[in-house]
N, C-alpha and C positions, 0 to 999 in steps of 0.2 A: 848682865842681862838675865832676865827671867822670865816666867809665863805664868798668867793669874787666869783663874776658870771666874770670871766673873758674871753676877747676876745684875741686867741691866734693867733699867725702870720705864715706867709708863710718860708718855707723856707729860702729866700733871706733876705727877710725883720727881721728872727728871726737870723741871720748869722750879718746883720747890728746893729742890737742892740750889739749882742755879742764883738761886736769889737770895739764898744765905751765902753762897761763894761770894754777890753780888757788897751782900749787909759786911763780909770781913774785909775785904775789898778796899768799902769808904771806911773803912775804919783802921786801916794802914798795916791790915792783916793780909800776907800773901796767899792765897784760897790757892785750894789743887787747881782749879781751874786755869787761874794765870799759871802757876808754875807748871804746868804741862802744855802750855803754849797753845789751850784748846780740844787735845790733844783726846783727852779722857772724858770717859760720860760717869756721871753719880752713878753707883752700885754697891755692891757689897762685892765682896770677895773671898770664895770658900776656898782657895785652893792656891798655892804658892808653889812653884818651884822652876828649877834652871832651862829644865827642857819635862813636857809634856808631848809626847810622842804622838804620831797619828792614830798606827792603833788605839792609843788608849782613846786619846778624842774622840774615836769611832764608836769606841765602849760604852765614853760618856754619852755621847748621841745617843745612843741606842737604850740607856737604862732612863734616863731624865723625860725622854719622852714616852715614859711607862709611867711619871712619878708625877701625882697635882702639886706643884709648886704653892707653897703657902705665898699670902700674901705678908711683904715685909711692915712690920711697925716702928719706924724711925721715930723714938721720940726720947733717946735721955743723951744729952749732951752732957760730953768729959772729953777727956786728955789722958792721953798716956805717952810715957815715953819707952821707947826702945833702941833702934839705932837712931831715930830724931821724935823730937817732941810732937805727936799729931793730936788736932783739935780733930775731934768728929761727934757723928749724930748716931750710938748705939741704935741695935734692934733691941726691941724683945726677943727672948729666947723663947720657943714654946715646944712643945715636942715635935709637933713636923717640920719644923726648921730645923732643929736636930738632925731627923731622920734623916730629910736630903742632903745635910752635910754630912752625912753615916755612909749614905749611899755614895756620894761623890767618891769618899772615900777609901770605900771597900771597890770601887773600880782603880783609882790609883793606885792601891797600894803593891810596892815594888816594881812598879811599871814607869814610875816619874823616876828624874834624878833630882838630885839633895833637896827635897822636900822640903818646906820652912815650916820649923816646929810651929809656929804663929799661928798656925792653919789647922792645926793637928786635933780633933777631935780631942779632946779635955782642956785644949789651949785655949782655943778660937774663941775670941769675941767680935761678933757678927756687928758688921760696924759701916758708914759711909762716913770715907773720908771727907772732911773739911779743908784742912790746911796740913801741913804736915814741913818737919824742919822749920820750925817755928822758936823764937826766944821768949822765954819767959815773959817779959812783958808783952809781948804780943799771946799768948794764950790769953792774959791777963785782958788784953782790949779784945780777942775775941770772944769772950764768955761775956763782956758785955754789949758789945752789940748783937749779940743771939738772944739772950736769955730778958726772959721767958721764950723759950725756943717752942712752937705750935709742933704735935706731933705728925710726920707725915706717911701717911697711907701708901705704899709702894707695891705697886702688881707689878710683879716680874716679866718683861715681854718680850726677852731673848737673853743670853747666856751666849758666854763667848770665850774661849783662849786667846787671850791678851799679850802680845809681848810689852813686856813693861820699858823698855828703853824706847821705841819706836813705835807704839801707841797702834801699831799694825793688830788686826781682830779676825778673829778665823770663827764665825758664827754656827755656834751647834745647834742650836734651839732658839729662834723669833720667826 
């Protein structure tokens, strides 16, 4: 089990993801969507780890709603692997995205337990997932039914601590 500080999307932009979960779907690609049974909304995710304490949540509240949340730009589709193969829809990086992941994490630091390097300011690649635990040919049929992938415009309109086993959201900021 673990806890993700995740950034949630606007309407439009959460309706865009859904329809590419929708395009791997018919194309015999398992999307995060079905594999969380519902479960999860498209976002990004700046922050990983086991436990994320209340104080610090309190810390986060408190500093995120001083900071203008850039608006996310969804638009290069890749694959990586780590502990499982994930298809997703990178961000651009630009310096205020940066920032508020700088800032997330100078509130974190040494106040979460075992942090996921993934997350870690020089690591992070700011990203929404697509599918994830995925085999090779199936990366191979989702890159084709994506691509040419439209880039999608994502305003942030609430931010959450996520327990990732049981999809439960403890809302800091919408």
């Amino acid at each position: 089990m673990a806890q993700a500080l995740e950034f949630w999307f606007d309407g439009e932009a959460d309706a865009a993801v859904r329809g590419l979960w929708r395009r791997l779907e018919q194309a015999g690609v398992p999307s995060l969507g079905t594999r969380t049974h519902g479960r999860h909304r498209p976002h990004v995710t700046f922050a990983l780890a086991s436990v994320i304490p209340a104080r610090t949540r309190d810390a986060l509240r408190e500093d995120l709603r001083l900071l203008s949340i850039p608006n996310l730009w969804l638009s290069t589709l890749a694959a990586f692997s780590a502990n499982d193969t994930v298809l997703m829809l990178a961000a651009v990086v630009d310096t205020e995205l940066l920032a508020v992941h700088s800032t997330v994490h100078d509130v974190l630091a040494k106040k979460v337990k075992q942090p996921s390097a993934y997350y870690l300011p020089g690591s992070w690649v700011p990203h929404c997932t697509l599918a994830q635990a995925v085999e090779p040919a199936q990366v191979t049929a989702g890159f084709a039914a994506l691509y040419p992938v439209e880039p999608i415009r994502a305003r942030v309109t609430e931010i959450a601590v996520v327990d990732t086993h049981t999809g439960e959201a403890e809302t800091l900021i919408g």
